[in-house]
ROFITOR-275788 format. One record per residue (C-alpha): x, y, z. Coordinates in steps of 0.25 Angstrom, whole numbers. Example, Ala and Ser with C-alpha at 12.3 -4.5 7.8 and 13.67 -1.06 7.14 Angstrom:
ROFITOR-275788
((49, -18, 31))
((55, -4, 29))
This chain:
ROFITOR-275788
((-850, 121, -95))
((-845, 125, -82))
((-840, 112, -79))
((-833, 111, -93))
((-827, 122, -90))
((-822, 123, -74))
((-815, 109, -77))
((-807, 116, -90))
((-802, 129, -84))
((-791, 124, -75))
((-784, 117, -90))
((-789, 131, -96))
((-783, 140, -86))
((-771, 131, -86))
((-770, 135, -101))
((-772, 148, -99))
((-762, 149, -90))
((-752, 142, -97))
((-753, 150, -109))
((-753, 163, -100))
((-738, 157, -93))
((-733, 156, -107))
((-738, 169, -113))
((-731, 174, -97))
((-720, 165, -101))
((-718, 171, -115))
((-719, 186, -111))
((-712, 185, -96))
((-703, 197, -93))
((-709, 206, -107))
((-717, 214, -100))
((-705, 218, -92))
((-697, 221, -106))
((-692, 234, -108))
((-699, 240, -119))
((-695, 254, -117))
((-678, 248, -117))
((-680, 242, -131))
((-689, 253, -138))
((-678, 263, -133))
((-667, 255, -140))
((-674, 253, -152))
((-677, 267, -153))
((-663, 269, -153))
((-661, 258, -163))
((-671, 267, -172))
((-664, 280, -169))
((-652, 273, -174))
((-658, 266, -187))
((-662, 280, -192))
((-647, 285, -190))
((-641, 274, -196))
((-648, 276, -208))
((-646, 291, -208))
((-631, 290, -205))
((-630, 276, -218))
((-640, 282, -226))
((-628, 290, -237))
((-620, 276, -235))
((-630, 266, -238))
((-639, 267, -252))
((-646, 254, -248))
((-661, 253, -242))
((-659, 254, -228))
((-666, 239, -228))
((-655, 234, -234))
((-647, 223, -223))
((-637, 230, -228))
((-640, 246, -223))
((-634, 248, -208))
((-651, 251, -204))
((-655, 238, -209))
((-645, 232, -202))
((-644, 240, -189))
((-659, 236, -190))
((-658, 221, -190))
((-649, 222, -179))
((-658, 228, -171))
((-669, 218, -174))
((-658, 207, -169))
((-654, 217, -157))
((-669, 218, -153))
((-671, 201, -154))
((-657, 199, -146))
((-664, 209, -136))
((-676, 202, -135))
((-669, 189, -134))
((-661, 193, -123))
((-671, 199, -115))
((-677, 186, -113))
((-664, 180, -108))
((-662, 182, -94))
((-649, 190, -92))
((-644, 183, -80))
((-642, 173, -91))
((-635, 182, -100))
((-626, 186, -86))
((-622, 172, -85))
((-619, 170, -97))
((-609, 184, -97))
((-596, 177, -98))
((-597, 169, -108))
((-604, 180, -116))
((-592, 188, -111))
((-582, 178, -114))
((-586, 179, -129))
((-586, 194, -129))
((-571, 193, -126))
((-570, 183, -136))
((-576, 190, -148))
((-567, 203, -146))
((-556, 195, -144))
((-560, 189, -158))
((-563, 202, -163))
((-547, 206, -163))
((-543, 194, -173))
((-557, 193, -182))
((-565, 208, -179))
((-566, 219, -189))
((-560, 233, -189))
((-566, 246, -192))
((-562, 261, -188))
((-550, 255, -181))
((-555, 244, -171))
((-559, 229, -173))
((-574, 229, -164))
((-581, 220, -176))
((-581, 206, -181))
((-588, 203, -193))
((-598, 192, -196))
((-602, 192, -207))
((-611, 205, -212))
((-610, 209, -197))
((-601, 215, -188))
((-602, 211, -175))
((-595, 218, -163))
((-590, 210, -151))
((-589, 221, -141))
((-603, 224, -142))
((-608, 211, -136))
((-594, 212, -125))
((-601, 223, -119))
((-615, 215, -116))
((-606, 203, -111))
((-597, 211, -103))
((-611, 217, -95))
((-617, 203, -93))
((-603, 200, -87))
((-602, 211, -79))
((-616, 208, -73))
((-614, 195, -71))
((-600, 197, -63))
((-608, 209, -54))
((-620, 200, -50))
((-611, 188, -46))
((-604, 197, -37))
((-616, 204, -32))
((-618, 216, -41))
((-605, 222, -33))
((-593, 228, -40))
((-588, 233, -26))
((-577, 224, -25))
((-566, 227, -32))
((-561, 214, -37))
((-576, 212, -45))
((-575, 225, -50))
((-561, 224, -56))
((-565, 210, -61))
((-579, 216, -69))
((-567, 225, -74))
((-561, 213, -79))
((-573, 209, -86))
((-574, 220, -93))
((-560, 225, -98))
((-556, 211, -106))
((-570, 215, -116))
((-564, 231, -116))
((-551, 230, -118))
((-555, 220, -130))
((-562, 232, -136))
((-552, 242, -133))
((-543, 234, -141))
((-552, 233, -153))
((-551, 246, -151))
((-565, 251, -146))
((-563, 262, -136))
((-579, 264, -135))
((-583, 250, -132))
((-570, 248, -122))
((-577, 261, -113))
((-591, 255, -115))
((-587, 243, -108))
((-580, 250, -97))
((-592, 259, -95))
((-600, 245, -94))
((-591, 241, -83))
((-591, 252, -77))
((-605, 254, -76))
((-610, 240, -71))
((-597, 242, -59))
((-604, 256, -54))
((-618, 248, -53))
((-611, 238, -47))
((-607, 247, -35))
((-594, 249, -38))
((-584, 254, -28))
((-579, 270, -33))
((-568, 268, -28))
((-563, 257, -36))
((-570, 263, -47))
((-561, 277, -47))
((-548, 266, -44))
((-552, 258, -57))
((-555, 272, -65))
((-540, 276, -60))
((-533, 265, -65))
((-542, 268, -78))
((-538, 281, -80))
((-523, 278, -76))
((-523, 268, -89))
((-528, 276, -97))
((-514, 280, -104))
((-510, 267, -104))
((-523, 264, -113))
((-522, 277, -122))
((-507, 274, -125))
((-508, 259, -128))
((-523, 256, -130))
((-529, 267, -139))
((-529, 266, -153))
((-522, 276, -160))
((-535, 279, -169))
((-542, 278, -154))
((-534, 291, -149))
((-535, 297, -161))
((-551, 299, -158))
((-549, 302, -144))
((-538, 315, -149))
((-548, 319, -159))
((-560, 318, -150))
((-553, 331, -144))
((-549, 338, -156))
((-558, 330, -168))
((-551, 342, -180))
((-537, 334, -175))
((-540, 324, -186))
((-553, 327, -191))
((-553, 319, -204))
((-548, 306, -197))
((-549, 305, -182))
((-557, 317, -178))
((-567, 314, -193))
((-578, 307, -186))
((-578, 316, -173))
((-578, 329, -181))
((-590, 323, -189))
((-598, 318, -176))
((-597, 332, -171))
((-603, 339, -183))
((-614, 328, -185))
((-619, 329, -170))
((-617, 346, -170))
((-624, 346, -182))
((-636, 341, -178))
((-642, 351, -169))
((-655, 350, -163))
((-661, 341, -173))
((-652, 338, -183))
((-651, 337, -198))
((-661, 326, -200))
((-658, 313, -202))
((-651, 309, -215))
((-646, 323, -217))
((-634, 324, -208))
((-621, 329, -215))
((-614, 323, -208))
((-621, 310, -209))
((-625, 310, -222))
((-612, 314, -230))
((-605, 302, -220))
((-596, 312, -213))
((-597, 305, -202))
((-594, 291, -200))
((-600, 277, -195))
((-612, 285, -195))
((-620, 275, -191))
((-613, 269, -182))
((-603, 277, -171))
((-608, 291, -176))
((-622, 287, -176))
((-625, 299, -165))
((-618, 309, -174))
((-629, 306, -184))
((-639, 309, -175))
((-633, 321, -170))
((-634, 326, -185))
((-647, 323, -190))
((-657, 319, -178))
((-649, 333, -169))
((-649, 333, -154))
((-663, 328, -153))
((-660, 317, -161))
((-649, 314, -151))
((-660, 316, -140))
((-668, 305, -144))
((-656, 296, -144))
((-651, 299, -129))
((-667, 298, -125))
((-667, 284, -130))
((-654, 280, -126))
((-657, 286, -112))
((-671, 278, -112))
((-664, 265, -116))
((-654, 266, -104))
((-662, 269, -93))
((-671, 257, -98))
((-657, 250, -96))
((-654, 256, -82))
((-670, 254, -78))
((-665, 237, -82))
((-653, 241, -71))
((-662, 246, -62))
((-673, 235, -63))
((-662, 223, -63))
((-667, 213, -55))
((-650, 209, -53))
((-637, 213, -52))
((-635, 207, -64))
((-646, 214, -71))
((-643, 228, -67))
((-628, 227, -72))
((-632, 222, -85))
((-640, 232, -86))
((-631, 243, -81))
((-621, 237, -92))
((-631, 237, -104))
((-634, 252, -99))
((-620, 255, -97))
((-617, 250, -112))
((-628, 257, -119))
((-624, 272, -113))
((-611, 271, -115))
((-610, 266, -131))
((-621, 277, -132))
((-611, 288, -124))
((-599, 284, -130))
((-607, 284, -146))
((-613, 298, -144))
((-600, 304, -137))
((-590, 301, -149))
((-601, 306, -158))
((-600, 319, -150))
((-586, 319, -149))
((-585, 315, -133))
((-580, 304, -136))
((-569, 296, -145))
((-575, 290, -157))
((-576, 275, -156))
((-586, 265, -162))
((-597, 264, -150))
((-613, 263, -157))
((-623, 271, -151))
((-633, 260, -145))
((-642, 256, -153))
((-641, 267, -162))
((-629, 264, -169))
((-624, 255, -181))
((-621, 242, -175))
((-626, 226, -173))
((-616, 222, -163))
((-621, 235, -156))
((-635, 235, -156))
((-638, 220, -156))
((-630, 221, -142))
((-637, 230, -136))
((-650, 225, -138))
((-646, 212, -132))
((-642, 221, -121))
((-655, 226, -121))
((-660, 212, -120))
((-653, 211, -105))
((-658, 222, -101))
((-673, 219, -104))
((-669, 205, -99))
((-666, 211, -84))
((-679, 221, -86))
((-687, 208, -88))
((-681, 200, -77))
((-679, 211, -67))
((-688, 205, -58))
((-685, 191, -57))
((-672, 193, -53))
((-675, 204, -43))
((-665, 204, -32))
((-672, 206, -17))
């Protein structure tokens, strides 16, 4: 027997080991996943599932089941999101870096295409349609302008000292906002600067020519408020000072933001039995003013538990920065943070009247495929460097 079984146990342990490099093989880099990133945004996905049903519930007499109530869709997109984030974590984002300009090249392309082919609503064209979807270029322009951004850093050493790189990461960015701004999408156009702007400062950007780029900003603004502004765009702007200027058109959804949110108070009215929600004074609840319906029926603590888990998905975010075992991984991440706080800053001060309205979603809480598909992928790099941090661990 012992014979039998010494001259087996080399083929044996070979199997066993085998099969351990393939159960090693199939589970390498999850015990690195960051669990405590995804559950955060699905909380938020939750938090926002429960308001969209409270701010459609008068519109829609259909079971909430249905393909076609916004809760079953938002639903299924986040089912796609959460697959997409999955996928992409698997996929090395060096691979996603070097692939950035052709990825960025198509942004260009598709809000190009979407000036001859994209579909309005509330004065701007930001949508195209296909088929019982409406898709949104400009969502998936922000992720590829990031990837770019990075990928132009690292090659150049992870130094936006010079002047000449940092004038042509400017030029990276400006063709995709610009083509926004013209749509026209004030929000988005300042989100992408703020992404820019951002992954420069990490980059060790010099102040000086910093303020000198800020001057020459702030000297063009006139230029842009007299040619580049929308009429209906500086109409919000003057009724974000005074909102009873024109308080059934211009200053409507700004008078009805304040009353939702005022309302509330501590705790709010509970949750389908918000006036202001529920007899539909305000509009696109579920979608732009989804914090205003909040603010009514879930109250200040209802808001509390928002900004807790925003803040818990961010600082996994700026833990991914930290952690980054690359140039390129850190400004990745510094991009995807960048991106997630200001859509939420931007959401939450136009439904408290800090801000101009315009049709920014609040992350993964609002309305919106194109949206929340996007960022989960975005979530997808960032598990992807959490996972590889220490492969690519600079000495």
């Amino acid at each position: 027997m012992s014979v039998t079984f010494e001259s087996r146990g080399p083929r044996l342990l070979a199997i066993s080991d085998s099969s351990a490099f393939g159960r090693r093989s199939i589970y390498r880099g999850w015990d690195r996943f960051d669990y405590i990133l995804t559950l955060s945004a699905l909380a938020l996905v939750i938090f926002g599932l429960v308001l969209i049903w409270s701010g459609s519930s008068r519109v829609y007499d259909i079971p909430v089941t249905s393909f076609a109530h916004p809760v079953a869709k938002q639903t299924i997109f986040a089912i796609i999101g959460l697959g997409v984030m999955l996928v992409v974590s698997k996929i090395d984002y060096h691979y996603l870096t070097h692939y950035s300009w052709a990825l960025y090249i198509l942004s260009l392309l598709s809000l190009v295409g979407l000036m001859a082919v994209g579909s309005s609503a509330y004065g701007s064209t930001r949508w195209v349609d296909i088929g019982p979807v409406q898709v949104q270029p400009s969502e998936f322009a922000k992720l590829a302008t990031i990837l770019l951004l990075a990928r132009y850093f690292s090659e150049r050493g992870g130094d936006a000292k010079d002047l000449r790189t940092l004038l042509v990461s400017l030029l990276i960015v400006l063709p995709c906002a610009l083509l926004v701004f013209i749509q026209p999408d004030l929000g988005t156009t300042l989100v992408f600067m703020s992404i820019w702007l951002g992954v420069v400062v990490v980059a060790g950007v010099s102040r000086s020519h910093l303020l000198v780029l800020g001057a020459i900003g702030i000297a063009a603004l006139p230029f842009v408020w007299t040619f580049g502004v929308a009429d209906y765009q500086i109409e919000r702007i003057s009724v974000l000072v005074d909102p009873d200027e024109d308080p059934l058109d211009a200053g409507y959804n700004v008078i009805q933001s304040q009353i939702a949110v005022g309302s509330g108070q501590l705790f709010g009215k509970g949750l389908g039995q918000g006036e202001q929600t529920q007899l539909r004074y305000l509009k696109v609840p579920t979608k732009d003013f989804i914090f205003s319906v909040l603010g009514e029926e879930l109250g200040f603590a209802g808001a509390m538990l928002l900004f807790a888990l925003l803040f818990v998905l961010l600082m996994r975010g700026i833990r991914a920065a930290q952690i980054a075992g690359d140039v390129a991984g850190q400004l990745v991440a510094v991009g995807i943070v960048v991106l997630i706080l200001m859509q939420a800053f931007i959401n939450i001060a136009v439904n408290v009247s800090l801000f101009p309205v315009t049709g920014i979603p609040l992350p993964f809480v609002s309305q919106g495929g194109s949206s929340l598909v996007t960022l989960f992928g975005a979530l997808g790099i960032l598990q992807s460097i959490v996972m590889r941090h220490r492969a690519y661990r600079q000495t």
